[in-house]
C-alpha positions as CSV (number, residue, x, y, z in Angstrom):
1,X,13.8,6.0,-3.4
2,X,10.0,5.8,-3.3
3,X,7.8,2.8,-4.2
4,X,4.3,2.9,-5.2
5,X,1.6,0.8,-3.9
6,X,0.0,0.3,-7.5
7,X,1.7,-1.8,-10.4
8,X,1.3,-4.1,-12.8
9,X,3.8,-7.0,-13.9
10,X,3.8,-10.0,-16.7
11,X,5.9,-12.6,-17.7
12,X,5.7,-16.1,-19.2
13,X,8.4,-19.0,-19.1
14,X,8.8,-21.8,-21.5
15,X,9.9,-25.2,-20.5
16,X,9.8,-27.9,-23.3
17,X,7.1,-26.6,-24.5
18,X,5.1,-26.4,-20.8
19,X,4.5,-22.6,-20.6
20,X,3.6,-21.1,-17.3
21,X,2.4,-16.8,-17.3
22,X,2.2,-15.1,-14.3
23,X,0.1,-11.6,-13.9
24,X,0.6,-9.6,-10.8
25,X,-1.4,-6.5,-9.7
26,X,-0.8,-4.4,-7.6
27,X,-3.0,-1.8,-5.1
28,X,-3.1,0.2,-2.3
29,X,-3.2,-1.8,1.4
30,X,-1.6,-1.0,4.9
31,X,-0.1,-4.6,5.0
32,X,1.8,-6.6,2.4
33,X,-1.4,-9.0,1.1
34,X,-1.3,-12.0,-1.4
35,X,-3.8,-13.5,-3.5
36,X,-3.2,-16.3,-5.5
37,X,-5.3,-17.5,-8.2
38,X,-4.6,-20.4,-10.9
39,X,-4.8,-24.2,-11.2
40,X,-6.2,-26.5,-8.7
41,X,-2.8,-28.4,-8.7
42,X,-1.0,-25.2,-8.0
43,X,-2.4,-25.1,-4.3
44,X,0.5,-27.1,-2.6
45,X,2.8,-24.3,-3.5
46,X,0.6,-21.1,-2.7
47,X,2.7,-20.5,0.5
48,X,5.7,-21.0,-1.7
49,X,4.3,-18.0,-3.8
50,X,2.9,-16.0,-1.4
51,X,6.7,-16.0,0.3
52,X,8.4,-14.9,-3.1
53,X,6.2,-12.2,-3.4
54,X,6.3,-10.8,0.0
55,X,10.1,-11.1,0.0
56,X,10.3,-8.2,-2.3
57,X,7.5,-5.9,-1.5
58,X,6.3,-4.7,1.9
59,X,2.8,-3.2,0.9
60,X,0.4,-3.5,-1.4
61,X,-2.9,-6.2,-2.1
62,X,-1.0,-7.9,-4.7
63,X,-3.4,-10.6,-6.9
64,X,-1.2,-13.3,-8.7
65,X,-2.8,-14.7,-11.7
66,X,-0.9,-18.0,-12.8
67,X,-1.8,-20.0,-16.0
68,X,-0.6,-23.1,-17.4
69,X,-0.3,-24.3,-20.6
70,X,0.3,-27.8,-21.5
71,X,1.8,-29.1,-24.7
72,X,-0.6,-29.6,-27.5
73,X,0.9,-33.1,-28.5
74,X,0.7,-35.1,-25.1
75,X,-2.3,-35.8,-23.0
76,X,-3.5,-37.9,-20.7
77,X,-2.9,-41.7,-20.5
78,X,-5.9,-43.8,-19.5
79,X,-6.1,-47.2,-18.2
80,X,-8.2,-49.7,-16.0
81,X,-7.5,-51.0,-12.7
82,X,-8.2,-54.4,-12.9
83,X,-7.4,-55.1,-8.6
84,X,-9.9,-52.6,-7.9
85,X,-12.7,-53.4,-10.3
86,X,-12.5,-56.9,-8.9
87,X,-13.0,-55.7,-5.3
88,X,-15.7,-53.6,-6.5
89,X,-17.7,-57.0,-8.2
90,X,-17.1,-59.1,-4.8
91,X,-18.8,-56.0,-2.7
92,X,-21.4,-55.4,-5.7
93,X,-22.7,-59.3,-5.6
94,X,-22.4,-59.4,-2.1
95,X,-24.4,-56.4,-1.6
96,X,-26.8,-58.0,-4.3
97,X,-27.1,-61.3,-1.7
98,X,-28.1,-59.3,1.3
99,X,-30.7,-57.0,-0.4
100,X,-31.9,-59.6,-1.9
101,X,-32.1,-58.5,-5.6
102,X,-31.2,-60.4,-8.8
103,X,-29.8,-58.1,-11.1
104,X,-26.3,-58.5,-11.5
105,X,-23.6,-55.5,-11.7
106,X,-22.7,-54.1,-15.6
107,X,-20.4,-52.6,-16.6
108,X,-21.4,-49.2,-16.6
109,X,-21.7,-49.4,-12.9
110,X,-18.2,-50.4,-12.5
111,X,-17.1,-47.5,-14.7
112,X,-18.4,-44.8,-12.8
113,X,-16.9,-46.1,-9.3
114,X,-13.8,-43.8,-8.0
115,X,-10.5,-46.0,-9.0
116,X,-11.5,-48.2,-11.6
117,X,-10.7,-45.8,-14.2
118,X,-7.0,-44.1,-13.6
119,X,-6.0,-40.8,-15.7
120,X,-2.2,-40.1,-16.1
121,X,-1.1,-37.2,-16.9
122,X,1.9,-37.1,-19.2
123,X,2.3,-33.6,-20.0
124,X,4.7,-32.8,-17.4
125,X,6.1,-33.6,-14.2
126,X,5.3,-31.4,-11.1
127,X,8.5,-30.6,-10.9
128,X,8.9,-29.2,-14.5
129,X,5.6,-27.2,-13.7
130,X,6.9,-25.4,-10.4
131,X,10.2,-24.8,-12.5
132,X,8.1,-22.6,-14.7
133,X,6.2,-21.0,-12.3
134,X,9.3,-19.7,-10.7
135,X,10.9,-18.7,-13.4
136,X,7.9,-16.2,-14.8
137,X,6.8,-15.4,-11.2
138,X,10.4,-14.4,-10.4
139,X,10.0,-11.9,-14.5
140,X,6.7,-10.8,-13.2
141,X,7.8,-9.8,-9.7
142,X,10.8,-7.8,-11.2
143,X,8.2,-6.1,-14.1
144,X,6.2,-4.8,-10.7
145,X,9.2,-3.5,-9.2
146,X,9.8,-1.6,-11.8
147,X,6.3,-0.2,-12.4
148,X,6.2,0.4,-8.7
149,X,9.8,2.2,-8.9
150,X,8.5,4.4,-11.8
151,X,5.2,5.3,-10.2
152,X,7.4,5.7,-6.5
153,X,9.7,8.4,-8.6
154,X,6.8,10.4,-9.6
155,X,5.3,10.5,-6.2
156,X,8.7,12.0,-4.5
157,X,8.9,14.5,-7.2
158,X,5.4,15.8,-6.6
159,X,5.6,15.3,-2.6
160,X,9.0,17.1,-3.3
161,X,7.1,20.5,-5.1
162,X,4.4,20.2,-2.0
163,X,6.6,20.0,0.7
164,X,9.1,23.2,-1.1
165,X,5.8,25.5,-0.9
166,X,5.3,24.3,2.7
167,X,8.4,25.6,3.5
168,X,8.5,28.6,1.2
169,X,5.2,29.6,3.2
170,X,7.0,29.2,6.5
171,X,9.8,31.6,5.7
172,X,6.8,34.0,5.0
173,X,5.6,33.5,7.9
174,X,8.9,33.8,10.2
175,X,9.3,37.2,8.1
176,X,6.2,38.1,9.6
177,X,5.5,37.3,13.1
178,X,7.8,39.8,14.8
179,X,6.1,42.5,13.0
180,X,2.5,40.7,13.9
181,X,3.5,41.3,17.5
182,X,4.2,44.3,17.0
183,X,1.2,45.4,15.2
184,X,-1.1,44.3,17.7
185,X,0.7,46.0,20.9
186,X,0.5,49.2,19.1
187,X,-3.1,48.5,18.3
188,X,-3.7,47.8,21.7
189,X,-2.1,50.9,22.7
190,X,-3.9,53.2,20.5
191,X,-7.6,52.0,21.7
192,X,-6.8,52.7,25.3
193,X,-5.0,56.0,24.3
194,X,-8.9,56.3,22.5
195,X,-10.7,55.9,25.7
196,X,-8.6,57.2,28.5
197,X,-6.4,59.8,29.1
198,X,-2.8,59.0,30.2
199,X,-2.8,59.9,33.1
200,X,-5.3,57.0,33.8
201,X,-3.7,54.5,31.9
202,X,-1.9,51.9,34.6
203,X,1.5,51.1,32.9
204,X,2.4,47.9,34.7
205,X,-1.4,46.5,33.5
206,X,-0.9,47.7,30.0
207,X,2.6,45.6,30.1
208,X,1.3,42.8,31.6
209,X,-1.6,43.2,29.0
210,X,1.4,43.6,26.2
211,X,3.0,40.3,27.2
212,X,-0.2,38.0,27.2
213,X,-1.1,39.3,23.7
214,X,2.7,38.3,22.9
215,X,2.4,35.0,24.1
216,X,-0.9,34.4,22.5
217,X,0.7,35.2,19.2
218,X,4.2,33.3,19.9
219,X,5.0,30.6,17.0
220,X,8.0,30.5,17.0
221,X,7.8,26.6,18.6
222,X,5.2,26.0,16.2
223,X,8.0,26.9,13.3
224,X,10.4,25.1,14.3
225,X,8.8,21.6,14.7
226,X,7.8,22.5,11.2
227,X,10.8,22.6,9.9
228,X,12.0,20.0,11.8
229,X,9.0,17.9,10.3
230,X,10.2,18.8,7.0
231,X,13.5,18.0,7.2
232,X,12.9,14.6,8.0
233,X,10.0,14.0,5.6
234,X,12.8,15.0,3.2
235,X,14.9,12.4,4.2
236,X,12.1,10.0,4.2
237,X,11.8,10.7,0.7
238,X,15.3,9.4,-0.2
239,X,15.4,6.3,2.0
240,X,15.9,3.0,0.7
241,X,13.7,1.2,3.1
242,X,10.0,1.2,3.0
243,X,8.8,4.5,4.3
244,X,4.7,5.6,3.4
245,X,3.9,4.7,7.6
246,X,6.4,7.6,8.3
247,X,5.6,9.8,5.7
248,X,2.0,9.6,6.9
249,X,3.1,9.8,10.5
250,X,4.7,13.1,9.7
251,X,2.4,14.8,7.1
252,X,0.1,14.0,10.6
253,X,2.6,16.0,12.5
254,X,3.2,19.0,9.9
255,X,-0.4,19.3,9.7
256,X,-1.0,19.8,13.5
257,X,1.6,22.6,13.7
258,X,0.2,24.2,10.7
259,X,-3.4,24.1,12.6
260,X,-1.8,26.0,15.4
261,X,0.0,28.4,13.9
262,X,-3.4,28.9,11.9
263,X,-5.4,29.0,15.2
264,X,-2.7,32.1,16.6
265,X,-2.7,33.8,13.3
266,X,-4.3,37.1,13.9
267,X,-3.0,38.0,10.8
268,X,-3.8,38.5,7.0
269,X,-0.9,37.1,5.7
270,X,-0.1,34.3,8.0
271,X,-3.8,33.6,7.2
272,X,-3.2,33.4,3.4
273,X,0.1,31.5,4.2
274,X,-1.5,28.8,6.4
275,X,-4.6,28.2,4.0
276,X,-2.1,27.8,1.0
277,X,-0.3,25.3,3.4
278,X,-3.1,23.5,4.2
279,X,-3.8,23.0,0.5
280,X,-0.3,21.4,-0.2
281,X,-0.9,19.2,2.9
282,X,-4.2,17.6,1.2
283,X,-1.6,17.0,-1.5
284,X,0.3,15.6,0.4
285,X,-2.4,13.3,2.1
286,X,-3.4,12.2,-1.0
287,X,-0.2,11.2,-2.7
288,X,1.3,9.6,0.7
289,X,-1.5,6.6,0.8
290,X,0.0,5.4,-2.1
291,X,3.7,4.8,-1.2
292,X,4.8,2.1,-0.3
């Protein structure tokens, strides 16, 4: 089964009323990449995410978008720190005695020092919040399979119809050479008889001659790899394991051959064969780069 590159999945978790919703998209990349993007206080389990997500899916720049949303009826619980804002009037008059100046410290400067003021907040522990983040990363992950499933299923069905008139163009082709080879020894045969009389025609160089144009036209190796090719980017098609790198690897392969046998054509046919190959291999090109 095939796996596209490109998805989308959603879900959202409820926790006592602490809700967590997790977006993940999904897009072409040669490695498996993760983005995270949310909360500051959902940095300390970024790896934690980025190692769920990568356990499921091989390839693909996947951006996770987390939110979190609080309960409407707590808040945050604010209160002084009366140790601290005691240190801070000690430093702040002795400061005052060594510069020399005769204000004294208010209030207002107190307030805006780091620790004098202390913010709780109450509307969840940490724990309840990574509880919820699992649970609708864990929804969102599985709505991305599935996209990615659906969009994989389309791609082996059309990859399928490519590769089929691949091979439907090769058995044209096998009908055909032998009769190529043929055609062009008895070409060759009538332009000497043309030109020379028989008596002048050296039979050993007109074999020799024979055999080099048969060899130049030889695909039969050519046809084979092809179909060799093809039988294994069949298989590719149904394996469970992540397979674009070898599909790509092989279209690379199948269009090489196809090159060569295009390159000893010397034919109409084969011509008309090999161009109509070459088109389903840009299909093929193109749909490949997005699996998985």
């Amino acid at each position: 089964m095939l796996f596209s590159m490109t998805g989308f999945g959603r879900a959202t978790a409820e926790l006592d009323g602490l809700a967590a919703t997790v977006e993940l998209r999904s897009v072409n990349n040669r490695f498996c990449e993760v983005v995270v993007r949310g909360p500051r206080d959902l940095s300390r389990w970024e790896t934690d995410i980025t190692n769920l997500i990568k356990k499921r899916f091989a390839r693909g720049r996947i951006t996770a978008q987390i939110q979190i949303d609080h309960p409407a009826s707590t808040g945050s619980n604010v209160s002084i720190n009366p140790a601290v804002a005691k240190r801070y009037t000690r430093l702040l008059k002795d400061l005052r005695k060594a510069a020399g100046i005769n204000d004294r410290p208010k209030l207002e400067h107190l307030l805006n020092l780091p620790g004098v003021i202390v913010t709780e907040d109450d509307s969840g522990s940490s724990d309840d919040v990574w509880r919820v983040v699992q649970a609708a990363l864990a929804a969102a992950i599985d709505g991305l399979e599935e996209m990615r499933g659906r969009e994989g299923d389309a791609l082996g069905r059309e990859l399928e119809q490519r590769v089929s008139e691949i091979e439907r163009q090769v058995a044209i082709v096998e009908d055909r050479a032998p009769v190529r080879v043929d055609e062009a020894r008895q070409r060759l045969r009538d332009r000497l008889a043309e030109v020379l009389s028989d008596e002048r025609i050296n039979q050993d160089r007109l074999e020799l001659e024979l055999v080099l144009i048969a060899d130049k036209l030889e695909i039969t190796e050519e046809l084979v790899r092809l179909r060799s090719h093809i039988s294994q980017f069949r298989e590719a098609l149904t394996s469970k394991k992540p397979t674009g790198r070898k599909l790509n690897f092989l279209y690379q392969e199948m269009n090489r051959e196809v090159n060569t046998v295009g390159s000893k054509a010397n034919d109409a046919d084969v011509t008309r064969s090999v161009v109509t190959m070459k088109e389903a291999l840009e299909k093929i090109r193109e749909q490949v780069e997005n699996v998985e």
